[in-house]
N, C-alpha and C positions, 0 to 999 in steps of 0.2 A: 654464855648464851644471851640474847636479845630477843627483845619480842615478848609477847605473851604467850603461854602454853595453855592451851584449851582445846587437846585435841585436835578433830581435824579442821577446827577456826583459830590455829596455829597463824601467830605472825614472826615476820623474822628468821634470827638462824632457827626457831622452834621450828617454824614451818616446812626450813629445809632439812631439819632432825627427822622428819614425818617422811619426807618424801621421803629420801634417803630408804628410812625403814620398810618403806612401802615398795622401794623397786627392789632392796634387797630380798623382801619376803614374795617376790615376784607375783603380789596383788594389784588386781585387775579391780578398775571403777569401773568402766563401762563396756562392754563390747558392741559393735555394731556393722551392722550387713547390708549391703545393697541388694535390694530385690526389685525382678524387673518381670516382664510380660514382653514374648518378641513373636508374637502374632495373636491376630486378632478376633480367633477363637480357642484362645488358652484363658481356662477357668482360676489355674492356681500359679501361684509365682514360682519363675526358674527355681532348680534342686540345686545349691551350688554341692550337695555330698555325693552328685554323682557328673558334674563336672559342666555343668551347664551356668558360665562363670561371664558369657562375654553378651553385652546389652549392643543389638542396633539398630542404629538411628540413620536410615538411609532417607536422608534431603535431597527430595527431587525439584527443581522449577526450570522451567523454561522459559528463554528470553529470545529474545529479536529484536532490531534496530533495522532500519533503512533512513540513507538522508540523501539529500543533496545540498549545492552552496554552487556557486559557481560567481567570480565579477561579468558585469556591462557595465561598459566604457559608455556613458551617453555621452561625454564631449570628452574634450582634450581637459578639461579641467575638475568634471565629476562623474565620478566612479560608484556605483552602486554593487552591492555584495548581497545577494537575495539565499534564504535557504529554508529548506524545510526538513524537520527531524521526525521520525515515531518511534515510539518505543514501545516495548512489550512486555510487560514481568508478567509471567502467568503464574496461576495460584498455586502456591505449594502444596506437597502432598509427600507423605510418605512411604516408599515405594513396596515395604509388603504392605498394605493395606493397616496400618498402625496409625492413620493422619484420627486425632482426635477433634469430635464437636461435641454436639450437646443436641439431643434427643429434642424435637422440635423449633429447634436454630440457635443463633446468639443470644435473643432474646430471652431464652430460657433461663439467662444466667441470672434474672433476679427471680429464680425459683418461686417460691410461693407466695411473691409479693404480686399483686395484681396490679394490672394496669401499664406495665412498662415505665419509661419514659414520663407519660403525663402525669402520674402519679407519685412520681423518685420523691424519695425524702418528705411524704408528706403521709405515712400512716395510713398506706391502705389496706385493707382488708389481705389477708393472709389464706390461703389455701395450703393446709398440708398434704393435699394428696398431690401436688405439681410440683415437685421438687425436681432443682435442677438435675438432670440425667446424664451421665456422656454415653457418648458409641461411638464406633468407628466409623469415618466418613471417607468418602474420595476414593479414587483408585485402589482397587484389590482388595476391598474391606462389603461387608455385608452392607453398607449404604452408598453406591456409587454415585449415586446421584445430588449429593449434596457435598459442597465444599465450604474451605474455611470462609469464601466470601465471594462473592459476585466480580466476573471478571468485568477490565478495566481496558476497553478498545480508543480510547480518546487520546491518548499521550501524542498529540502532535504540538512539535514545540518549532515554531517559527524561530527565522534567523534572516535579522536588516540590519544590514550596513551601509553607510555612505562616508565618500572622501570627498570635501569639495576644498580645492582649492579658490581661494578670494579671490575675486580681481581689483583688488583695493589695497592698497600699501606696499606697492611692489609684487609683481608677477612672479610666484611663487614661495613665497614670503611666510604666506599664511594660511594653513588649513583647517578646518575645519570638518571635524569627524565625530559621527555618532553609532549608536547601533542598539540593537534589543535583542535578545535571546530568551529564548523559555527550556531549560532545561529538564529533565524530568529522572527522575531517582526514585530504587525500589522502595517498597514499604519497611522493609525490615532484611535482616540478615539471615544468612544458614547457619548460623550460630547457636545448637544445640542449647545455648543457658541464658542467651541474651537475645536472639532473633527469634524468627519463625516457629524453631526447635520449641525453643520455651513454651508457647501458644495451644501449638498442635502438634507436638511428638514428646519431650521429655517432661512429661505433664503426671499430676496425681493421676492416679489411674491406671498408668502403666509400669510407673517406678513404685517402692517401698521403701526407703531407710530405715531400716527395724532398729534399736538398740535394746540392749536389756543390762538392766544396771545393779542386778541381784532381786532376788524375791525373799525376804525372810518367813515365806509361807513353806518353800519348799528345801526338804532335808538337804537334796544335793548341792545347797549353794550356803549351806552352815549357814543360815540364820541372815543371808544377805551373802557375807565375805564371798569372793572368787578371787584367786588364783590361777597361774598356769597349770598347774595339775588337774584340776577342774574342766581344762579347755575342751578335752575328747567330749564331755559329756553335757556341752553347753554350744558348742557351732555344730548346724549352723542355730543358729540362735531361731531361726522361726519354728525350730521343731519343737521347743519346750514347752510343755505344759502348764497354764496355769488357769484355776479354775473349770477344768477339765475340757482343753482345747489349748490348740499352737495358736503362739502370740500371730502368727500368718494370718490364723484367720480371724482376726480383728480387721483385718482391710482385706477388700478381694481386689482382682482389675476387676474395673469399672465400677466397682460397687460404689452405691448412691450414699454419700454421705449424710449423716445423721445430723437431726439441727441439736442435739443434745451434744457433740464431739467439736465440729469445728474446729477441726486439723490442717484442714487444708486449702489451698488459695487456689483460684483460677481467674484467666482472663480469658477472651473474646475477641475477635476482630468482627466491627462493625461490618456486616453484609454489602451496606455499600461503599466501602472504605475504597479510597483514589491514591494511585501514585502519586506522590509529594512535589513539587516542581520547584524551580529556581528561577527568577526573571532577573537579568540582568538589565539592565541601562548604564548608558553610556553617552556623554556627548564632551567632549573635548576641541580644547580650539589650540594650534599649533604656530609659534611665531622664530621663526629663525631672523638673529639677530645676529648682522655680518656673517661672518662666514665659518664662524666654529661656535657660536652659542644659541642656545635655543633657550625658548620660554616656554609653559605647557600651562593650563589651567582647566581644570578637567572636572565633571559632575561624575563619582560612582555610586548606581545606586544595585543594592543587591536585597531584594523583594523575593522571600522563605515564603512559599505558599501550601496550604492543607499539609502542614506537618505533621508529623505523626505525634499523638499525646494518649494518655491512658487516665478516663474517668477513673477515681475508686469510688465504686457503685459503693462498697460497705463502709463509707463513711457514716459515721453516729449521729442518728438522726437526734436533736434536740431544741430545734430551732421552730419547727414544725410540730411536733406533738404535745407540746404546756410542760416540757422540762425546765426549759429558760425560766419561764414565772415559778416555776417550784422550787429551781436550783436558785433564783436570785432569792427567795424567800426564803429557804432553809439559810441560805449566805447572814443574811440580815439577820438571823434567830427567830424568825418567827417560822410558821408550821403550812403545813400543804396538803391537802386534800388529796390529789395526785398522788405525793410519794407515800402517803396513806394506805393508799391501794394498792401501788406499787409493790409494797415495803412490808409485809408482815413484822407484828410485833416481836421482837427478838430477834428475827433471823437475821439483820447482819451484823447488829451488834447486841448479845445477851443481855435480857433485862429490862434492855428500852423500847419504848411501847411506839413512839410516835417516827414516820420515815424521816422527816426532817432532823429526828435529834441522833437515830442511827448513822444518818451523813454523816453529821457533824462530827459526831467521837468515834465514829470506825477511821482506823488506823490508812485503810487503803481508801478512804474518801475524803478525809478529813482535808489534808493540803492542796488538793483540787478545786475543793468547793471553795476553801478560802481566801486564794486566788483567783478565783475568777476561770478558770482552765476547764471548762465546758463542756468541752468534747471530749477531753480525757475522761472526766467524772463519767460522761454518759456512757461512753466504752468499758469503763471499771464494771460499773452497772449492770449492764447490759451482759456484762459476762462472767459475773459474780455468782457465785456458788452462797456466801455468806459465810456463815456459823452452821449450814444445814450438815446435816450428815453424807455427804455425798463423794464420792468419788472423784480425786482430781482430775480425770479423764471427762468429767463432764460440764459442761460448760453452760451459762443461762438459770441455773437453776434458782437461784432468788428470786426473780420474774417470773418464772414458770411456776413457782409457789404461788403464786398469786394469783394465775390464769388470765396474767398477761400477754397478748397477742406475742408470737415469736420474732414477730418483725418490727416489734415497737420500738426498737435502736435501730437495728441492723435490717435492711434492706433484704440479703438473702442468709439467712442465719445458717446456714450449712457450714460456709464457708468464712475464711481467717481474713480474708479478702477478694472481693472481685471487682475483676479489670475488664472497662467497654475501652477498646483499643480504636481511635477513629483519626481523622483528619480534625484537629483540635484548635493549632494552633498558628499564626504568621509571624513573622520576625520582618523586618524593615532595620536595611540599613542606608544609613544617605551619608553622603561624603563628600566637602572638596576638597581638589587635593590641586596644590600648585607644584611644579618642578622647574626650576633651574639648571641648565647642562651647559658645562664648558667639555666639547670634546677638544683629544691633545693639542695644547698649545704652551711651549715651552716649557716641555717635560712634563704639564701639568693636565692631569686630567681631573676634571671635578663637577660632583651632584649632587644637588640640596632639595629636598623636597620636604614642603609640610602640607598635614591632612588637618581637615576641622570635620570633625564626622558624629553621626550619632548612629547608636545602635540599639534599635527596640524592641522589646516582643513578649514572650510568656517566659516568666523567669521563675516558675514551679514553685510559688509560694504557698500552692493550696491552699488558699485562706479560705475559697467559699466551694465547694464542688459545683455549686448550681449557677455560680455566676463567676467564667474564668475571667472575665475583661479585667475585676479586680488585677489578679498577676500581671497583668500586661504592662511594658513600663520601661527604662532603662536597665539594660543586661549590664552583669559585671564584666564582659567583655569589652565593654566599651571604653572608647580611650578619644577623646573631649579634641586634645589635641596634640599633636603628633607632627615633630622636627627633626630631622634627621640629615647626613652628609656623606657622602663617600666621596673618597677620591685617594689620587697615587700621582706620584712624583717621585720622577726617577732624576738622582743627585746631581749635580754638573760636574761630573771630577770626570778626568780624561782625556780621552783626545778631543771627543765633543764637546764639553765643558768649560766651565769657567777655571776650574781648579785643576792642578795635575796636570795641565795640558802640556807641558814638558818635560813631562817624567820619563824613567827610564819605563821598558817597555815591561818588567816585571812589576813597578809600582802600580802603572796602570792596570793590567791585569787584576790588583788587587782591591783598589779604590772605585773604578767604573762601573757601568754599570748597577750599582745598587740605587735600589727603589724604593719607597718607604710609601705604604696605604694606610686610612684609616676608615673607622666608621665612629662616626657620635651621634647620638640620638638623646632627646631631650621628650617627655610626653606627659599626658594628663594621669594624675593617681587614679588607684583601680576605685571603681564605684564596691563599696561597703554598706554592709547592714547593719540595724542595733542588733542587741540581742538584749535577754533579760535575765538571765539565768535562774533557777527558779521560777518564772514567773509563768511558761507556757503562753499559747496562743489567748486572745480573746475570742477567735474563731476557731479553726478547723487549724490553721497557719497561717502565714506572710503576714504584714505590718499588723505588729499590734500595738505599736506607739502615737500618742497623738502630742503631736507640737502646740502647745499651748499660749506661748510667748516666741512667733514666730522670729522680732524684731530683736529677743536676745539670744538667736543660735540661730546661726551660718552653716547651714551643714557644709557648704563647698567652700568654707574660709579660714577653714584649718591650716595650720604652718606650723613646721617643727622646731620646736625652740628645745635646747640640748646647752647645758650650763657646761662650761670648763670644767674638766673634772668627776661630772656627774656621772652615775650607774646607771641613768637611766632620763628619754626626755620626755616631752608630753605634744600632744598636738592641738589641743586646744589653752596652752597654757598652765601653770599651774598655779594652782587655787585661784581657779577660775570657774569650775566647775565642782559639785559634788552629790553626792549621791543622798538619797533622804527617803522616808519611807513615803508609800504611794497614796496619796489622798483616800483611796478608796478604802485603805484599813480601818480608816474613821467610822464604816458604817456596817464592819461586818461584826460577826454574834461575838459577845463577848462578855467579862461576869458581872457584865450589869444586867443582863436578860437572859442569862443562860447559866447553867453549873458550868463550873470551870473545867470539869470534862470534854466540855460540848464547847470552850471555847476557843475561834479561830482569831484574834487577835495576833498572838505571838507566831502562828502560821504565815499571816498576810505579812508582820512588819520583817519576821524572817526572812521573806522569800521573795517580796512584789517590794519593787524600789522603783523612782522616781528620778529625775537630774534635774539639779537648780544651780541657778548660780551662785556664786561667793557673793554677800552681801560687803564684808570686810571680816577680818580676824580679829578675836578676842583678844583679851589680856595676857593669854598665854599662848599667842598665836595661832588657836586651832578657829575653822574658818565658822562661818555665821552663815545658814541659806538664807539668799534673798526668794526671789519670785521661781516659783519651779516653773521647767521648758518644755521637759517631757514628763508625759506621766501615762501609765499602760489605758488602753481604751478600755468602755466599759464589754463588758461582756457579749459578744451578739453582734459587737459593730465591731466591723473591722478600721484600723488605727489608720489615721493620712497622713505618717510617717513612711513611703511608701521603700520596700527594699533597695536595698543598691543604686541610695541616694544620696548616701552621705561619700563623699568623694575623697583618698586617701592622699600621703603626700606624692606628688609627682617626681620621677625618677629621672637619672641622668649621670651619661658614662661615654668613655669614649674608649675604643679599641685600636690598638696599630702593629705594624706588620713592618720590618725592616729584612729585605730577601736581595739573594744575589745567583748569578749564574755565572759560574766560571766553566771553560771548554780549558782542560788539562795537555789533551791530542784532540786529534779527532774522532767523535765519536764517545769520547769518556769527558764526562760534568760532575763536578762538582756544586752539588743547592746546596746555600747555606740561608736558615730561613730562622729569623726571631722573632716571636710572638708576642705580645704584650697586652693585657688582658687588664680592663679598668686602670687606664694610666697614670690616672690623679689621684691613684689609692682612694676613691670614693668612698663610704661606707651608707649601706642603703640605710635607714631607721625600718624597724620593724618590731608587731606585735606578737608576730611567734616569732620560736626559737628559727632562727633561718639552718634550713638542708641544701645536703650539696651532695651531687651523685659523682664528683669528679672533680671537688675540692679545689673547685675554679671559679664556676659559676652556682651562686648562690640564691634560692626563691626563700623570698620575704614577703610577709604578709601587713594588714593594714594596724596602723594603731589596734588598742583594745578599745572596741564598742560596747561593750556589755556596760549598760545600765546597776545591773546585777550582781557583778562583780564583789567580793568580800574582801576580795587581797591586791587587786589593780584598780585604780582610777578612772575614770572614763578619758580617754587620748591620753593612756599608758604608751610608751612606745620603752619597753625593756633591753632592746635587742637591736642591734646592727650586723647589717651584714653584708660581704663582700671582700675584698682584699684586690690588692695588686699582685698579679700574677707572671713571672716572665717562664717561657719556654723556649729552648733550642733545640732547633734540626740540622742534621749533617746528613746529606744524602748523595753516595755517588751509584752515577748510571754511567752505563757500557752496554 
């Protein structure tokens, strides 16, 4: 046996000794039930013991379009394309009356936080009797007159084009064409778990997922244990007893969630939320050059407008209420008035009288605070029970100890999360792009085109909820620059040909004919982020790094160097860079001014790392920091290391195609067709382990950026991937 034996925290073969014994003695961990609500004057959830077993979800919307387009010819040499589009997405609803909102609109959804909007994230006043409500909305439900949102009659998306033929460099020579488009796209989908569904039908309130995992209160479940013998007298699971009531009724439909529970999430779609639209631009200039080649040089811009994004309202307010000054203070060792009040003596860590010294030596606040990780601490906080005597089911209670407002973290304390669903966010893409075409001329036909493009927008870093422009930036989608070729060439063997041309009439049959394609493409590495591991945000999310020594690190000047022989290459060189602990541990509590309980030293130099570079190697060759380049931001500020800036290496492959067509009689062919799949046996470099769904084509990822890291280097590159792949087909038709 292997492993350690410690019961059910068995590792190894112990662990699968345990299993084993546990399916053979046919014991049951958990069992769990779906509970649902399928109309919208039912009080208690479906009975599945007497067969009312099936949930729905009938998605209704209705749409409409009208357009038109039509050309005018204003001369012999320019051509105008005019059009006009509408569109229609009307507001979904659920068709028995099951569409869910909330008891005096969206707005309701920051509950007992006053003020809405003007007041987010800044500590205002709290009313407990206005707690967010749902009820049914919309068609066939007791409130018909209110929906998920305000409809949206504007979706008219124009549509211009122009061809104008130059009269400058030869009469027909050279074109020039433009055009704009405004497309327009629904808000979201009928997709039950990710659209609309999710918002306003398959929502708390109407569903349940009960589980129950033994009770060692009651006789029938021996002290916790269940088994299959047990099962008659435990499904369905909402019927059982405990503290003298079915676990059912711990949640009803609709019932108003409790700020003491905090189970459950929800979102909102802002009331005046817009279909999303598309703007296309376009202007291209066309030059045919003799009589089979063309030249093409072309502007595309593709403009993402009122996208769809989703505030979270229940981000952890600390930025705004004197947590920052308390949590930087407790960080340092020194004491806080705030987490004074906050903090009762004892309660989150026994014994200790003051809230600053509780942070620091409670087990679930300690590594937070001593990194710098903010937002996390304040979430911990905020939803910490402590040491009290309380029930895990309940949630806030150290705070509430104190007869601290309930929304003094949490914006609407009911809930685990809440989502204002609105038009958030734009994306810009800009691109040129030149093309090359040789159409066929001597068996050859060939196309080259390269793109120089940028692609920007909101790339979900959450760093600050109150100010997105942060995220906004270069997407990982983006590809810098972008070279590529197709083309085909069929052989000269034959009677048309250079070769074979006097072969017998069965050799030709078998040399002719064949044609050989390719494609190569050559483009910019994928835009990459640090990461820190250990270290968390300085904010909420996104860049928490700041470049300090911009002049010694290129994020976009990496190059893979890979030695003969080697397991493994780097992309920034090796011992060139190294990891070192983060200036900032320099100043937090430690046992110069604190017990060594209370100290977060070995926390911070654990966990928050830095990169310098090699100054030069010692006497026994291990390397010397010189000037550090990055190091984590302070707390509060967000880092101008900005995401998916650091640019990976650029890829390059080429594919080819050798096919033939033989006529046996008439009417019956024989294809015979070869594949050939990365021809130069390339192998890409990469920082994960490279997957392949078809043991052909391979996805690779960027070096390792982790700052963070304990076991890889920062521009690790462990891994290659790709291979040269050949395939044959034999195919006859008749």
């Amino acid at each position: 046996m292997t492993g350690t034996n410690f019961g059910a925290l068995s590792s190894g073969t112990y662990a699968g000794a345990y299993e084993m014994m546990d399916y053979m003695a046919g014991t049951i961990g958990t069992i769990r039930q779906f509970y649902f609500a399928n109309s919208p004057t039912q009080q208690t959830w479906n009975d599945p013991s007497s067969g009312d077993l099936t949930r729905y979800l009938n998605m209704r919307q209705r749409e409409l379009s009208f357009f038109f387009k039509d050309d005018w010819k204003v001369n012999s040499s320019l051509t105008l394309n005019l059009g006009l589009r509408w569109d229609y997405y009307g507001i979904p609803w659920v068709a028995n009356g099951m569409t869910v909102g909330l008891v005096g609109g969206a707005t309701s959804i920051f509950g007992g936080s006053t003020g809405g909007f003007s007041s987010w994230l800044q500590s205002p006043p709290f009313n407990a009797s206005n707690l967010t409500t749902q009820q049914f909305i919309g068609p066939n439900s007791p409130n018909p007159g209110q929906s998920a949102y305000n409809k949206d009659l504007n979706n008219f998306g124009p549509a211009i084009g122009f061809a104008w033929q130059l009269p400058w460099f030869g009469k027909g020579k050279t074109t020039l064409r433009g055009g704009y488009q405004a497309n327009f796209l629904p808000i979201a989908s009928s997709d039950p778990n990710g659209g609309y569904g999710a918002v306003i039908g398959n929502v708390p309130g109407t569903i349940y997922p009960e589980s129950f995992s033994g009770d060692p209160n009651l006789a029938t479940t021996n002290k916790g244990y269940m088994d299959m013998s047990m099962l008659p007298n435990l499904v369905p699971v909402g019927k059982i007893v405990t503290n003298g009531a079915t676990i059912s009724d711990a949640q009803k439909p609709l019932a108003v969630q409790q700020i003491t529970t905090r189970s459950q999430a929800l979102s909102v779609y802002d009331p005046n939320i817009r279909s999303p639209y598309i703007e296309s631009l376009t202007l291209a200039l066309t030059r045919n050059v003799g009589s089979n080649m063309t030249v093409d040089i072309r502007y595309i811009g593709t403009l993402s407008r009122k996208q769809i994004g989703t505030l979270a309202l229940d981000s952890a307010n600390w930025l705004n209420n004197g947590l920052l000054q308390a949590f930087t203070a407790a960080r340092a060792g020194g004491e806080s008035d705030l987490l004074n009040r906050l903090i009762a003596p004892g309660t989150l860590v026994a014994g200790v009288t003051s809230g600053a010294a509780q942070l620091r030596q409670s087990g679930s606040t300690n590594t937070a605070l001593a990194v710098g990780n903010f937002a996390s601490l304040a979430s911990t906080l905020g939803n910490s029970n402590g040491v009290l005597p309380l029930s895990s089911l309940i949630k806030g209670g150290l705070l509430r100890n104190t007869g601290t407002p309930e929304n003094f973290v949490f914006t609407n304390p009911q809930l685990t999360g809440a989502g204002w669903i609105s038009n958030l966010d734009n994306d810009n893409y800009h691109s040129l792009q030149t093309q090359f075409t040789l159409r066929p001329t001597h068996n050859l036909n060939f196309q080259a085109s390269y793109t120089w493009s940028r692609n920007l927008g909101y790339y979900g870093g959450g760093t600050n909820p109150l100010n997105r422009s942060l995220d906004y930036g270069l997407l990982a989608s983006n590809r810098t620059h972008n070279f590529s070729t197709y083309g085909t060439y069929t052989l000269p063997f034959g009677t048309n040909g250079y070769l074979f041309r006097d072969s017998s009439k069965a050799v030709k049959r078998i040399v002719e004919g064949w044609q050989l394609s390719w494609i190569s493409y050559v483009y910019s590495g994928i835009p990459g982020s640090l990461a820190n591991t250990g270290a968390g945000s300085s904010l909420w999310g996104g860049p928490m790094e700041d470049v300090v020594r911009p002049d010694l690190f290129d994020r976009t000047g990496g190059h893979v160097t890979w030695a003969n022989g080697a397991a493994a290459g780097y992309y920034f060189g090796q011992n060139k860079l190294m990891q070192v602990t983060d200036p900032q541990c320099a100043n937090v509590a430690g046992t110069n001014n604190v017990p060594a309980a209370q100290s977060l030293t070995t926390l911070c130099t654990t966990n928050m790392h830095a990169l310098a570079v090699v100054d030069h190697l010692d006497a026994n060759g291990n390397p010397v920091a010189g000037p550090i380049v990055l190091q984590r931001a302070q707390p509060g500020v967000a880092g101008n290391f900005k995401l998916d800036t650091i640019i990976g290496p650029g890829r390059w492959g080429m594919d080819m195609t050798a096919g033939k067509n033989i006529e046996i009689v008439e009417g019956k062919n024989l294809n015979i067709r070869i594949d050939a799949q990365n021809v130069f046996n390339h192998p890409t470099p990469s920082g994960t382990a490279p997957y392949s769904y078809n043991n052909r084509t391979y996805a690779t990822g960027n070096p390792v950026f982790d700052i963070g890291s304990t076991t890889q280097p920062f521009g690790y590159i462990p891994y290659k991937g790709g291979h040269r792949v050949f395939s044959a087909k034999v195919r006859f038709t008749f």
